[in-house]
C-alpha positions, 0 to 999 in steps of 0.5 A: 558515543556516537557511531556513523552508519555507512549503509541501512536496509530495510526489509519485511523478512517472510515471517512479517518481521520488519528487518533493519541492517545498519552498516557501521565502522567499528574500532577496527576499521572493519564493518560490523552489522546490527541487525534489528528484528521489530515483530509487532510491525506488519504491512498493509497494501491495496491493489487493483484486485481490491477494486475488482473485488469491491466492484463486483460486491457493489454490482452483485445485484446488478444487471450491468456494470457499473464501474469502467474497469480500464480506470481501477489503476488510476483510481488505485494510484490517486487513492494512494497519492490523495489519502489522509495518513491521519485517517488511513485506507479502507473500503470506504475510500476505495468506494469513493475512488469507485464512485469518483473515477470509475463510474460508467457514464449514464447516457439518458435515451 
């Protein structure tokens, strides 16, 4: 039997579950939902904050800044946009887009 769904949703709910709601006509012509709840998905996101965070471990020691932090966002969205799915993202790419985007210029006196 085939089915024809006429809408989908998807949510995270607030305990983490992944929620699908599928719309679909039954023999009734009346609509009928099927909830799906999927406990073992969970959600990962990266933020400027992240960038923050990791730029004030990498200048701890430090006595000036390091990285501009007017281009954090930028280097969010192309760490976003450029990452390997195959790979993923971890604190190592948000240092490289640290070290690639967000550097200060050193001007030599």
């Amino acid at each position: 039997m085939v089915t024809r769904i006429t809408h989908a949703w998807v949510k995270i709910s607030e305990e983490g579950k992944l929620l699908i709601s599928l719309e679909c006509p039954d023999n009734t012509a009346e609509y009928s939902r099927v909830k799906l709840e999927s406990p073992l998905v969970n959600t990962m996101g990266w933020s400027v904050e992240d960038f923050e965070h990791r730029a004030e471990e990498l200048e701890q020691y430090m006595t000036e800044t390091l990285y501009d932090r007017d281009k954090f966002e930028e280097a969010l969205h192309c760490m976003i946009d450029n990452h390997d799915a195959s790979l993923g993202i971890n604190w190592d790419t948000v240092d490289y887009w640290l070290s690639y985007l967000c550097i200060k210029d050193v001007k030599e006196e």
